[in-house]
N, CA and C of each residue as an Amber inpcrd file, in Angstrom:
protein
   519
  88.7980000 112.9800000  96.9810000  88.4920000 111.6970000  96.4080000
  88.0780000 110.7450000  97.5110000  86.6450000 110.4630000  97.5740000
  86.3040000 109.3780000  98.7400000  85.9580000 107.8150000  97.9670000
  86.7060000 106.6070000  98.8000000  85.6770000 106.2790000  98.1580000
  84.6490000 105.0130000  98.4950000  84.1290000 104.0810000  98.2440000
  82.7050000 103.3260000  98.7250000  83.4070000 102.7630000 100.0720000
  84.7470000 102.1920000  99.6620000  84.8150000 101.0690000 100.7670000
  85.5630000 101.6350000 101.6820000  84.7450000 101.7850000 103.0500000
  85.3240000 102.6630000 104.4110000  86.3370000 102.1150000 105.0900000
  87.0110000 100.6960000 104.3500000  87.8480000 100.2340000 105.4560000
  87.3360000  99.2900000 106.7800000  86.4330000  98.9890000 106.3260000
  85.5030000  98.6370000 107.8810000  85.3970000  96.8720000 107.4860000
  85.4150000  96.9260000 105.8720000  85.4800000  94.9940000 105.4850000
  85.1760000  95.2430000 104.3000000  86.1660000  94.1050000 103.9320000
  86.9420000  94.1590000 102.4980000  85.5400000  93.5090000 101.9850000
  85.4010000  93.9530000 101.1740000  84.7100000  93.1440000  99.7830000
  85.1660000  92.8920000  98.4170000  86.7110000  92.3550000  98.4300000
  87.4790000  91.7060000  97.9670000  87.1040000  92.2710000  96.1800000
  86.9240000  93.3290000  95.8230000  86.9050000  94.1010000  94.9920000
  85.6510000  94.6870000  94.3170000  84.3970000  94.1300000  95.0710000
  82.9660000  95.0350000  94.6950000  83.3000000  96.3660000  94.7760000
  83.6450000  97.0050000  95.8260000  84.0040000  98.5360000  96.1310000
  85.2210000  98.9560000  95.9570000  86.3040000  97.7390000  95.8890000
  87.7530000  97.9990000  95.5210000  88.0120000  98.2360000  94.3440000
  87.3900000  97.8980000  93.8540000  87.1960000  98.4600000  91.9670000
  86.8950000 100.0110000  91.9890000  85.9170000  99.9700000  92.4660000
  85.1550000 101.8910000  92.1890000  86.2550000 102.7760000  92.6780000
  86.6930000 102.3310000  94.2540000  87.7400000 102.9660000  94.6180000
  89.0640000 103.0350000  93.7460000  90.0580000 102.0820000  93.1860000
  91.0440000 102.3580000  91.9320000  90.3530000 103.2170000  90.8380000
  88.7990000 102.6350000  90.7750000  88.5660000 104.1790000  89.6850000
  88.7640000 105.1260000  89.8080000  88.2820000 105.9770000  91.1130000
  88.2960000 107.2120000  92.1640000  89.7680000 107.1740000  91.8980000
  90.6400000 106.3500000  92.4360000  92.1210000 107.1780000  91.9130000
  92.4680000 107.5170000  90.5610000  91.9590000 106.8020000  89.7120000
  92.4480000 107.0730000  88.5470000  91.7590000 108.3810000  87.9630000
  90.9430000 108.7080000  88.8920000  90.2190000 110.2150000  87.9900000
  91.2950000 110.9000000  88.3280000  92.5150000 111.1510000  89.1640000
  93.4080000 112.3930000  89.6010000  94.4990000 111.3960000  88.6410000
  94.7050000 110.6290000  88.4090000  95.5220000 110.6700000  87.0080000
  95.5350000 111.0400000  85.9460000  96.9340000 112.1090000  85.4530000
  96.6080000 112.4840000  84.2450000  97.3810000 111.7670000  83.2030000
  98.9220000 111.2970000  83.8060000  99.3740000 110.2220000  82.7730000
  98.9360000 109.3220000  82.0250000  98.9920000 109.0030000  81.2910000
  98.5640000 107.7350000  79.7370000  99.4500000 107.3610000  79.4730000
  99.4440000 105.9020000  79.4320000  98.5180000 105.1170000  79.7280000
  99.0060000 104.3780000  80.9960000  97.6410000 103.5710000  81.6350000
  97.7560000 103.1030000  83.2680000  97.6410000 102.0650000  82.8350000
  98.7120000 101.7070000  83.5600000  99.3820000  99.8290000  83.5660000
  98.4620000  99.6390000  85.4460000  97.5030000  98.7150000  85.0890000
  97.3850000  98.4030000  86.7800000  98.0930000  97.0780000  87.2080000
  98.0800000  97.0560000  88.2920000  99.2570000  95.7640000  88.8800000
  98.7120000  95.6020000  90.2150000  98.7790000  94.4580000  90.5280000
  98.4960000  94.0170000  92.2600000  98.6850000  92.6570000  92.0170000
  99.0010000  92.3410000  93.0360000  99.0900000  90.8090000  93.7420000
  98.0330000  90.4410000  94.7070000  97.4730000  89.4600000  94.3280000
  96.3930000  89.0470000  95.0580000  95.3550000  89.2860000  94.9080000
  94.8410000  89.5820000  96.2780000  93.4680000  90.7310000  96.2980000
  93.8580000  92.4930000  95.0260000  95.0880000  92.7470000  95.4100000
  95.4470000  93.6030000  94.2210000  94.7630000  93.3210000  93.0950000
  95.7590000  91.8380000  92.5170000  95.6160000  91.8290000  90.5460000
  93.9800000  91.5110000  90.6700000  93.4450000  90.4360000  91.6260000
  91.9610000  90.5570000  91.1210000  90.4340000  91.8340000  91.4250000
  91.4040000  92.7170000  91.9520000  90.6720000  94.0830000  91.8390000
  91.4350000  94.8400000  90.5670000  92.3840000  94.5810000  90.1120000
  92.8770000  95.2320000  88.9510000  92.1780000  94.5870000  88.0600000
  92.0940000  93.2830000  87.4250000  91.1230000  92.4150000  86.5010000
  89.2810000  93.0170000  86.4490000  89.3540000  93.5780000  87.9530000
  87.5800000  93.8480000  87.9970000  87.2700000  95.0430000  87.6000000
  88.4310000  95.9610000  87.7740000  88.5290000  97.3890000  87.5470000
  88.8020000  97.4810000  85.8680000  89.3750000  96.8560000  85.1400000
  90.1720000  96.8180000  83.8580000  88.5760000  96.7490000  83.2590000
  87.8670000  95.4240000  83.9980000  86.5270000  95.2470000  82.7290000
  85.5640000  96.4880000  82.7110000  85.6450000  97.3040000  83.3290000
  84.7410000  98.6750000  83.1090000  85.6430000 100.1240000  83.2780000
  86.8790000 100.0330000  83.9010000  87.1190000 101.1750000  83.2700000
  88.1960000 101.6660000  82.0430000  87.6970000 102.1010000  81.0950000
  88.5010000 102.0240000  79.5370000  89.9550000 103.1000000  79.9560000
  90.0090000 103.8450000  81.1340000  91.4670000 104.1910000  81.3820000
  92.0690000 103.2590000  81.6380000  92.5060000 101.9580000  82.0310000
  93.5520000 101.0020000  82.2130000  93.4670000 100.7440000  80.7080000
  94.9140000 100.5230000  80.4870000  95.5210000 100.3760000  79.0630000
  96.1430000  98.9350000  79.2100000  96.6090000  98.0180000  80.5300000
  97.1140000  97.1360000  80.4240000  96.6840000  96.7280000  82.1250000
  97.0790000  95.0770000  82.5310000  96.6030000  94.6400000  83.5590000
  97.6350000  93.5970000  83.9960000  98.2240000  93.7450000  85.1660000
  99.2870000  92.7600000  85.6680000  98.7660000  92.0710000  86.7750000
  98.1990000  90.5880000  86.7120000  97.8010000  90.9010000  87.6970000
  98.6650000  89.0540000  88.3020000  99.5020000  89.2570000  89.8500000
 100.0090000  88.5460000  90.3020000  99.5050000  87.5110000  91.2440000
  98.6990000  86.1630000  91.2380000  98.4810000  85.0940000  92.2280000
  96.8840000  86.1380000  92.4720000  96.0000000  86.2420000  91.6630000
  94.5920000  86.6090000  92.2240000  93.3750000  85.3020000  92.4260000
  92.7080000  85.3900000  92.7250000  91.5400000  84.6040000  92.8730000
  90.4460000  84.7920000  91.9710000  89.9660000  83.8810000  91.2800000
  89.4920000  83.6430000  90.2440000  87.5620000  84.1360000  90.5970000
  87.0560000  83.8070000  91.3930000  85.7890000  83.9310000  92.4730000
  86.0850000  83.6660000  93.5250000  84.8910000  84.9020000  94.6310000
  85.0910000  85.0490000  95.5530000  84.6740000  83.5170000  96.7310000
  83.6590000  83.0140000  95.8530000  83.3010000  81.6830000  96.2890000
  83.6870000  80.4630000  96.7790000  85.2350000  80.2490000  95.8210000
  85.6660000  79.4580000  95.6040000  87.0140000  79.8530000  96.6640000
  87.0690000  80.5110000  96.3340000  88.7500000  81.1690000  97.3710000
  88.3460000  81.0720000  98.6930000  87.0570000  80.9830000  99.2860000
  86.1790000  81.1670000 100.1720000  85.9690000  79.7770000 100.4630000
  85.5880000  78.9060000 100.2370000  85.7130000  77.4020000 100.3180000
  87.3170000  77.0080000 100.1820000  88.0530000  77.3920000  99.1050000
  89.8880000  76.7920000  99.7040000  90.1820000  77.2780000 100.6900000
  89.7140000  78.1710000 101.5360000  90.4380000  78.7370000 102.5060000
  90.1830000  78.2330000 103.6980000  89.0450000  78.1660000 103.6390000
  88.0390000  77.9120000 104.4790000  89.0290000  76.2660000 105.8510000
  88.8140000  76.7920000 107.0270000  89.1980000  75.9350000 107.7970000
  88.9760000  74.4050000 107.6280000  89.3720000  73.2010000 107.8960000
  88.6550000  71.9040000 107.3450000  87.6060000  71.2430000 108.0550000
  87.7850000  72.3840000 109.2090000  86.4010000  72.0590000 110.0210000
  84.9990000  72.4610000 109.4760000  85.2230000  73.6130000 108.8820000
  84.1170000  74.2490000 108.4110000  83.1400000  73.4670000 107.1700000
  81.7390000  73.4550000 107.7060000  81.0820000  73.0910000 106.9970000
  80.7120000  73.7400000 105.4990000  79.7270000  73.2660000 104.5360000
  78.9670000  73.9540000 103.6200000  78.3980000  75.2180000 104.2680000
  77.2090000  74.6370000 105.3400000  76.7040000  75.8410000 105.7210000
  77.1490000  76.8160000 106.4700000  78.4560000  76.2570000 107.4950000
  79.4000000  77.1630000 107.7380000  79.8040000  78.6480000 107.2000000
  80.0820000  78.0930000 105.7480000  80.7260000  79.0670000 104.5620000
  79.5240000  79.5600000 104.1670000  78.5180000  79.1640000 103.6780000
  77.2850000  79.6640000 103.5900000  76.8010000  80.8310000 104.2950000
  76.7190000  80.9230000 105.8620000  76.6880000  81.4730000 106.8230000
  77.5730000  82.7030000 106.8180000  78.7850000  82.3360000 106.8120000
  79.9340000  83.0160000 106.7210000  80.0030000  84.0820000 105.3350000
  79.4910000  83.9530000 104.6270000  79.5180000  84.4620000 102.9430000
  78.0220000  85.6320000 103.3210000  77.0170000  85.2010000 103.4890000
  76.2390000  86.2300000 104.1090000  76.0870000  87.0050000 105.0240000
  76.7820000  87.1210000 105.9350000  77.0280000  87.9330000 106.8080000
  77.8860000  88.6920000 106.0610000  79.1260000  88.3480000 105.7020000
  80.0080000  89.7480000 105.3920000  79.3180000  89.9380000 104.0850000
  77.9510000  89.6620000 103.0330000  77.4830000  90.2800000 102.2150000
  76.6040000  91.1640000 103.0520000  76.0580000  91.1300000 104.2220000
  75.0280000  92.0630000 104.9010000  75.7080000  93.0500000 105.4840000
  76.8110000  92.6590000 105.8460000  77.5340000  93.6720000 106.8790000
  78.0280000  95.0930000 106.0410000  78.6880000  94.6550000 104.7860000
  79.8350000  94.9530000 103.8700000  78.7640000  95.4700000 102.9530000
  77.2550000  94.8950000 102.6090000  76.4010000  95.4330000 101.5710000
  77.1980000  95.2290000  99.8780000  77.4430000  94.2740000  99.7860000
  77.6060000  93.7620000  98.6510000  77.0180000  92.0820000  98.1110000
  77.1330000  92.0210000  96.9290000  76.8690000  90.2510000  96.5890000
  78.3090000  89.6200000  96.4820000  78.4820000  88.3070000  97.2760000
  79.7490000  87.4940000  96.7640000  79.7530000  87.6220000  95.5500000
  78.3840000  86.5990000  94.4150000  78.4540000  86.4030000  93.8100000
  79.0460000  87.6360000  92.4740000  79.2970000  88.5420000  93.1540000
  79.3740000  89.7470000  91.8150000  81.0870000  89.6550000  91.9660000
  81.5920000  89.4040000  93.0530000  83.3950000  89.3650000  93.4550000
  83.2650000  88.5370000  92.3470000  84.0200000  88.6910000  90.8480000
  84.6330000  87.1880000  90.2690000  85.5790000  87.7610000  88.9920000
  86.6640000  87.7510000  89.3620000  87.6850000  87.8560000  88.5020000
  87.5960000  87.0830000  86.8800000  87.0290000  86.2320000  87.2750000
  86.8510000  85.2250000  86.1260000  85.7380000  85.6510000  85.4850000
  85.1930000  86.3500000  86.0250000  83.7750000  86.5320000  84.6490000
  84.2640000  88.0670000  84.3080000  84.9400000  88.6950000  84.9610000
  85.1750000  90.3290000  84.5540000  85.9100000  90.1910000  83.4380000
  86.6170000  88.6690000  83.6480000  87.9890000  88.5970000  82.1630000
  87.2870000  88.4260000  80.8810000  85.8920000  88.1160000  80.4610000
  85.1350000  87.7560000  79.6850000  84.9400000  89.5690000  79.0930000
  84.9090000  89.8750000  79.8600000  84.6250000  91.2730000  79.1540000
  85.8480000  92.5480000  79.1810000  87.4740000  92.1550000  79.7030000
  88.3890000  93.0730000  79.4250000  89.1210000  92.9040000  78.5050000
  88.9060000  93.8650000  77.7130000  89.1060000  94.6210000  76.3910000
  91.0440000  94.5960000  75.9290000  91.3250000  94.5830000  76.9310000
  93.0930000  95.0200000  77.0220000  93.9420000  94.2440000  77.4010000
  95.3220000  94.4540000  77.0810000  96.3270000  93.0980000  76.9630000
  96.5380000  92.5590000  78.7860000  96.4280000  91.2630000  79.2290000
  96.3050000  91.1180000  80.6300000  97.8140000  89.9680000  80.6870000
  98.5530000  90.1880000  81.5310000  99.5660000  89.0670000  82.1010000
  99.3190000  88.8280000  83.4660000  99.2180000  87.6760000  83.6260000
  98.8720000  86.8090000  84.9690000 100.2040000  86.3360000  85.0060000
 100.0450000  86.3540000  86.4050000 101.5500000  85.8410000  87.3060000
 100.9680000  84.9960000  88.5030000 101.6360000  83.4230000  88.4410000
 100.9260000  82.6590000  89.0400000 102.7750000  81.8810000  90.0300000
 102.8400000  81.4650000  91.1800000 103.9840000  80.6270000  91.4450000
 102.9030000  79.0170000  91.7140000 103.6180000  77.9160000  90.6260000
 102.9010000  76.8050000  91.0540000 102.9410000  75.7950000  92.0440000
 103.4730000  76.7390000  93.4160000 103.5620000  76.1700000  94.5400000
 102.9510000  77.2420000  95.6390000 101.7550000  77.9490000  95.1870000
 101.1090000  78.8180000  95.7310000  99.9470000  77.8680000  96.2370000
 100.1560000  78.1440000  98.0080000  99.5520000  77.1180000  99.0120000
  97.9980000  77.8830000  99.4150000  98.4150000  79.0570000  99.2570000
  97.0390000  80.2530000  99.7210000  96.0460000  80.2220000  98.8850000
  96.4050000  80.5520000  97.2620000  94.9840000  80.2660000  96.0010000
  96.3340000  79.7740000  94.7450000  95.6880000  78.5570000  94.6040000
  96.4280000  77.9390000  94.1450000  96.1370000  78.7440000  92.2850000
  97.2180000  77.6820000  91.8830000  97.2830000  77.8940000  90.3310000
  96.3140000  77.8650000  89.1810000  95.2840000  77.0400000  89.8770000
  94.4650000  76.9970000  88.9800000  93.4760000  78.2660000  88.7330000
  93.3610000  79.5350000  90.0350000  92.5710000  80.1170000  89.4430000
  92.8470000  81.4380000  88.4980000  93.9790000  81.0790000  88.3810000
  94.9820000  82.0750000  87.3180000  94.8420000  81.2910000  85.9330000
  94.5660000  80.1290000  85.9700000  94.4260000  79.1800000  84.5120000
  92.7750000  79.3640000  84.4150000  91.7070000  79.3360000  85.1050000
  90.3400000  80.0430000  84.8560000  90.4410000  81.3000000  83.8390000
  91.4920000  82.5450000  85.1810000  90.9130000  83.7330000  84.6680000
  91.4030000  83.5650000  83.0740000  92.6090000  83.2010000  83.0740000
  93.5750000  83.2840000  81.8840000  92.6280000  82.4910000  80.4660000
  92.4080000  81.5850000  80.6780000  90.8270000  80.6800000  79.5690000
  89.5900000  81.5860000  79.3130000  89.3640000  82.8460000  80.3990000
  87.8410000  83.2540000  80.1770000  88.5840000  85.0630000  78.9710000
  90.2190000  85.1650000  79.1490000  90.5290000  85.7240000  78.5300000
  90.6940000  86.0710000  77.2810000  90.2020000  87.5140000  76.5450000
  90.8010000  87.3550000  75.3250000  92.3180000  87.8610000  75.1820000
  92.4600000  87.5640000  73.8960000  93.8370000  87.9500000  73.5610000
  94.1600000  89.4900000  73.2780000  95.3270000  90.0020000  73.9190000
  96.5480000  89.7670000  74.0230000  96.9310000  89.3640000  75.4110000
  96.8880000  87.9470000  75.8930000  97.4430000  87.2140000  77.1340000
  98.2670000  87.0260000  77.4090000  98.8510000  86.4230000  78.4120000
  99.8700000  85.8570000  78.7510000  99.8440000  85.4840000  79.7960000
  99.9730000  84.0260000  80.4330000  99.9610000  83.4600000  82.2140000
 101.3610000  83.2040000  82.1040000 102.0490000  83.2120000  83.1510000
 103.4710000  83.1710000  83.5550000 103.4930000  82.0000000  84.8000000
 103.7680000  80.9500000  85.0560000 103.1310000  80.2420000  85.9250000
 104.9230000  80.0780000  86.2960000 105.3920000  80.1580000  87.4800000
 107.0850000  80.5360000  87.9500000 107.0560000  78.8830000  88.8330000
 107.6680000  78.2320000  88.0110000 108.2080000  77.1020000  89.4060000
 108.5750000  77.0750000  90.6250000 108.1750000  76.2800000  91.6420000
 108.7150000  76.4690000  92.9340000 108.2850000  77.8850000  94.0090000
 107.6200000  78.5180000  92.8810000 107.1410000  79.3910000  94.1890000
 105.4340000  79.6220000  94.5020000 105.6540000  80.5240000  95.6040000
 104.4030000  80.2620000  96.4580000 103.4650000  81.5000000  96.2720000
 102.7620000  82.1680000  97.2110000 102.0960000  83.2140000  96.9520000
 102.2370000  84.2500000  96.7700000 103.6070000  84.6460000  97.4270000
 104.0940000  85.9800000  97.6660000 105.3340000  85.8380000  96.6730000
 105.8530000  84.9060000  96.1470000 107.2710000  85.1780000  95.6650000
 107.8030000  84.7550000  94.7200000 106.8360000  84.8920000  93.9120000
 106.3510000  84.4460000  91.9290000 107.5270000  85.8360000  91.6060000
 107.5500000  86.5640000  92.0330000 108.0600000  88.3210000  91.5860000
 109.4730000  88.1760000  91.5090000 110.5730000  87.2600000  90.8660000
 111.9610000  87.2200000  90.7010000 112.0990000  88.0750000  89.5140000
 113.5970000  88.2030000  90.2700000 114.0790000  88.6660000  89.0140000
 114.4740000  88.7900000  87.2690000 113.6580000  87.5880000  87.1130000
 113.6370000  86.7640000  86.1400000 112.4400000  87.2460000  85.3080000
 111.1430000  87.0520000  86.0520000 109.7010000  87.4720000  86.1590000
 109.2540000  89.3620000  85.8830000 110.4800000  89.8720000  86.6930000
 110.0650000  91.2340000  86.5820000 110.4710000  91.8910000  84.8530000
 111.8820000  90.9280000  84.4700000 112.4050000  91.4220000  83.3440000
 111.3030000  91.1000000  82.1880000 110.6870000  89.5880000  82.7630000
 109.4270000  88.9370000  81.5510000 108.1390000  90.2200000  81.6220000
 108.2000000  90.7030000  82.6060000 107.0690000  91.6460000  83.1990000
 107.1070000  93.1650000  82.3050000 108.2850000  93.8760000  82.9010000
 108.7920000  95.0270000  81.4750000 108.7270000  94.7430000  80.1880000
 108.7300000  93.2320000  79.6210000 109.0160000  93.6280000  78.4530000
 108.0160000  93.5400000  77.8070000 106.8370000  92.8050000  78.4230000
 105.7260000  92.7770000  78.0910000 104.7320000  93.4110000  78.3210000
 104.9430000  93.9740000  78.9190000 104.4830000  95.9230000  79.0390000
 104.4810000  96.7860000  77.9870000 105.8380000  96.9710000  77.8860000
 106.6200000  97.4830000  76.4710000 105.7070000  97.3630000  75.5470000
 105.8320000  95.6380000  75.2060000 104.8960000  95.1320000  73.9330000
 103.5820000  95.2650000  73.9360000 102.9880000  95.3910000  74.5160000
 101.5120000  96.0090000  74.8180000 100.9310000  96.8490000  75.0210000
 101.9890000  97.9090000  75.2810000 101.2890000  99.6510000  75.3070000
 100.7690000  99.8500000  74.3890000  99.6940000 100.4830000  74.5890000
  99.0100000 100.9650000  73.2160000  99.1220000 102.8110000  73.5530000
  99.8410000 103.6450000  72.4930000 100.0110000 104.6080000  72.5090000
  98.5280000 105.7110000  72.7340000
């Protein structure tokens, strides 16, 4: 199983998608719950809208477009054309389009029940682009937005039990 993205620079789920496909061909269990945090859930969201083996989608604190996560991040020195600059090169290097990275438009077209996990004190990609993907969603949804926490630590114990059970309720046999 090889697959597009060599490891050499992320393209924040153009090739990270194909690659979770590539794993999922050596799966034989039914049905695949995908899950990631971050760069994870929004390669799980990109992967969910084209491949009909994911049965369900967890996806924890992702980025809504690659554009935009790309400008919040972005140093405060850095200009427009800075990021501009910066956005084409790793599309030349990496051989992909930013514009195709976007969690938020893949949700327009996944088919299957999705829970977003957001902490609304997440300093890295904030809350709002979990309230995008979650709006461009159809139903069966659910955003979980956890008080007081940050990027990494939405995942309590509280969260994981809301997480199982809504799993549960959404398998489709």
């Amino acid at each position: 199983m090889g697959g597009e993205s060599t490891g050499d620079a992320c393209t924040y789920g153009y090739f990270e998608k194909q690659d979770l496909s590539r794993v999922l061909d050596g799966v034989t269990a039914a049905p695949i719950v995908a899950m990631g945090t971050s760069l994870g859930g929004a390669v799980s969201l990109q992967a969910a809208a084209d491949d009909p083996r994911i049965a369900v989608v967890v996806a924890v604190a992702p980025f809504s477009d690659l554009r935009t996560v790309v400008k919040e991040r972005a140093p405060f020195f850095a200009s427009k054309g800075n990021i501009a600059d910066a956005l084409q090169i790793a599309e030349s290097t990496a051989h992909f389009r930013a514009d195709d990275v976007s969690p938020v438009a893949a949700a327009a077209r996944i088919k299957v029940p999705v829970l977003i996990i957001h902490g609304d004190h997440d300093a890295e990609t904030p809350y709002n682009h979990s309230q995008r993907i979650f709006a461009a969603l159809s139903e069966p949804k659910r955003l979980i937005l956890v008080p007081g926490r940050g990027h990494g630590d939405s995942l309590t114990p509280a969260v994981w039990k809301d997480v199982d059970a809504w799993i549960d309720a959404n398998l489709r046999p």
